[in-house]
C-alpha positions as CSV (number, residue, x, y, z in Angstrom):
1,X,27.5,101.8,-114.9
2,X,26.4,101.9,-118.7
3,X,27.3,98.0,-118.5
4,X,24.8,96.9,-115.1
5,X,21.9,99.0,-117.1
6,X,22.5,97.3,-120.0
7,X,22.4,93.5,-118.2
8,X,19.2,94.8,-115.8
9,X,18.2,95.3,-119.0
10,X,18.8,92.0,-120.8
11,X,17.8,89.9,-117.3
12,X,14.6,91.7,-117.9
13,X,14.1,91.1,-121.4
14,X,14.9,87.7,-120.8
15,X,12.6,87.0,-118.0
16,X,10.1,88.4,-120.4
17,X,11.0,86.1,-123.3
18,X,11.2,83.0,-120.7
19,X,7.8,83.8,-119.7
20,X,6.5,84.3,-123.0
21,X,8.3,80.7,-124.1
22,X,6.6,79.0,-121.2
23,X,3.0,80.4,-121.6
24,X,3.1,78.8,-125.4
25,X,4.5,75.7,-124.5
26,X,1.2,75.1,-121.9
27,X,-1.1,76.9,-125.0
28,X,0.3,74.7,-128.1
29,X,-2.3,71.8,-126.8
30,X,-4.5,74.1,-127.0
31,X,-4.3,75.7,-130.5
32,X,-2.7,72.2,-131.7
33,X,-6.4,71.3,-131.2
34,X,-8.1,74.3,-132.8
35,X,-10.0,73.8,-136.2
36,X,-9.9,77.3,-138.8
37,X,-11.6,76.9,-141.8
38,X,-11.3,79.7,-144.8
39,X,-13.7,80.9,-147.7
40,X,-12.6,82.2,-150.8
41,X,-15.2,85.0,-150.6
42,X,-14.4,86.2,-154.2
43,X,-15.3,83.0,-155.6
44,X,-18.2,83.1,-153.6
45,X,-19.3,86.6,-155.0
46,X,-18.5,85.3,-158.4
47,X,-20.4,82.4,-158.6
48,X,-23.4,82.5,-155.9
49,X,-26.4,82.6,-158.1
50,X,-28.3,85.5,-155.9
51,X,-25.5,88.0,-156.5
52,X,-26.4,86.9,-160.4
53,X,-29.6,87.5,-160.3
54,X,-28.8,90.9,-158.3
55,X,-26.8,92.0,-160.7
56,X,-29.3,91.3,-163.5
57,X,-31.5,93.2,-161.8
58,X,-29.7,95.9,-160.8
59,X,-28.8,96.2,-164.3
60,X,-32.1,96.3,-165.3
61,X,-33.2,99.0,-162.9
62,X,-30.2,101.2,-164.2
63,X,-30.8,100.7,-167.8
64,X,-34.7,101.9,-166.4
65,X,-33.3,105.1,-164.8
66,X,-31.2,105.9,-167.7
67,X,-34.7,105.7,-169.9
68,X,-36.5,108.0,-167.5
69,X,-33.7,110.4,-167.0
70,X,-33.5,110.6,-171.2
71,X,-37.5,111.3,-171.2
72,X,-36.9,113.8,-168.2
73,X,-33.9,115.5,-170.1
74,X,-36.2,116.1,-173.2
75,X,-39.2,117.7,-171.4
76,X,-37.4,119.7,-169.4
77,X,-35.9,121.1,-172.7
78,X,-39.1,121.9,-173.9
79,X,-40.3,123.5,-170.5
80,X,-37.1,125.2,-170.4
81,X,-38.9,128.8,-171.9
82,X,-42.1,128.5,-170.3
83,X,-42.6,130.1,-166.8
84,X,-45.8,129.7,-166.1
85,X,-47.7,127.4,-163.1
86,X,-48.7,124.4,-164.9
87,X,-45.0,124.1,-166.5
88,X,-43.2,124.5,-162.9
89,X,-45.7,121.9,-161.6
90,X,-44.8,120.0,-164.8
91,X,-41.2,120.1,-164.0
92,X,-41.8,119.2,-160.4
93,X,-43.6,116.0,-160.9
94,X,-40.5,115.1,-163.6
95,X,-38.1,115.7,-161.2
96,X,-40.0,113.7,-158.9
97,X,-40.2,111.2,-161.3
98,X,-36.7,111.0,-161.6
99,X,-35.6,111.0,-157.8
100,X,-38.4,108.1,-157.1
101,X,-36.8,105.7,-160.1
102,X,-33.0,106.8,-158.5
103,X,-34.5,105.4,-155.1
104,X,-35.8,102.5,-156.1
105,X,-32.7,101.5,-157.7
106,X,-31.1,102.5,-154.4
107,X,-33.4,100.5,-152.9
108,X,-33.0,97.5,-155.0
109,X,-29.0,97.5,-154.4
110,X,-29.3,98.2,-150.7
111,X,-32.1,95.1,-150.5
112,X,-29.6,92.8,-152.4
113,X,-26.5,93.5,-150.8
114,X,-27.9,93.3,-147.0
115,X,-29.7,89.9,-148.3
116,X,-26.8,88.4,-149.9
117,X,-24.1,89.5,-147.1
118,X,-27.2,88.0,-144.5
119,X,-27.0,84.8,-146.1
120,X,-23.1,84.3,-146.4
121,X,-22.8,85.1,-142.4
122,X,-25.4,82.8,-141.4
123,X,-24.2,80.2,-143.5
124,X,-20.8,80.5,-142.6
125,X,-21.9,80.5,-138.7
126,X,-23.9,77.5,-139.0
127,X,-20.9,75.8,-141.4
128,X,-18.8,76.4,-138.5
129,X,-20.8,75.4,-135.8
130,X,-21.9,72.2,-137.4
131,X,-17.9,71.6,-137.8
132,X,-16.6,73.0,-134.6
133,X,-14.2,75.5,-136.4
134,X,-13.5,78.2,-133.5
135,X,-12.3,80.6,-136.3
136,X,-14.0,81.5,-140.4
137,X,-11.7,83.6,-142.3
138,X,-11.1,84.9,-146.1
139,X,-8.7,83.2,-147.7
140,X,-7.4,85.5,-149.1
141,X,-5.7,87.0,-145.5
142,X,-5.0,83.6,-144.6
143,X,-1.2,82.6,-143.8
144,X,-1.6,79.6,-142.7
145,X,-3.2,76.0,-143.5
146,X,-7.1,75.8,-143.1
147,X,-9.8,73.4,-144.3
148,X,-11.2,75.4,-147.0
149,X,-15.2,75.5,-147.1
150,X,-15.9,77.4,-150.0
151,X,-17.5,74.7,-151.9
152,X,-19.4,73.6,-149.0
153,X,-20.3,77.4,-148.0
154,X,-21.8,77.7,-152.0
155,X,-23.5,74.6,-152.2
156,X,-25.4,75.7,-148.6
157,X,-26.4,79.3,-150.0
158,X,-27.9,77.8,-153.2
159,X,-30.2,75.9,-151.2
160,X,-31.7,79.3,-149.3
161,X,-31.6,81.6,-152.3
């Protein structure tokens, strides 16, 4: 009994495998023909010129913030024994100083990053169109061979900064 489960099961497993082997067979044409490229996005990150000039910035904008928060610090020291109106309101438009520079920084970085990440998709969908690659992927989760586009993916986004 244990012996006809076991080859019902084995007939069935094999059927399965037969059928997988035979739908590959008619689909190797298929993927035989099909271009993949891959980007090394880390290079990409490294050396596109707007991330540069993002970071620059950025850094800038922090180094800014870190100013104003100083000045802020020190005030606030000083209004620290005063209670009345005028050194609340003081204290207030500090504060509000403060959050408006954090924001703008926030900004800045939000701006950048949706920019920059705009740019690499686009230019990788119009690299791959122009080339017919059905599939773009990061090299670095690649297993297999590709035409690798990073160069041409850097040289495009340098030309739409």
């Amino acid at each position: 009994m244990l012996l006809m489960k076991f080859l019902k099961t084995l007939n069935k497993d094999l059927i399965q495998a037969s059928l997988l082997l035979i739908l590959i067979s008619f689909c190797q044409p298929v993927f035989s023909k099909t271009k993949v490229a891959v980007v090394d996005l880390v290079k990409i990150y490294q050396q596109y010129s707007l991330v540069e000039e993002a970071n620059r910035l950025i850094a800038e904008g922090e180094e800014g913030l870190k100013r104003v928060i100083a000045t802020a610090e020190g005030e606030m020291k000083k209004l620290e024994t005063v209670t009345d109106a005028a050194s609340e309101k003081r204290k207030d438009e500090i504060q509000a100083t403060v959050d408006d520079k954090v924001e703008d920084v926030q900004d800045l970085k939000e701006n950048y990053n949706m920019k920059i990440n705009r740019n690499i998709q686009d230019t990788i969908t119009k690299l791959a169109h122009q080339s017919s690659y059905l599939a773009v992927m990061d090299k670095s989760f690649s297993v297999f061979a590709a035409d690798d586009i990073t160069t041409q993916l850097l040289t495009e986004l340098e030309k739409i900064k």
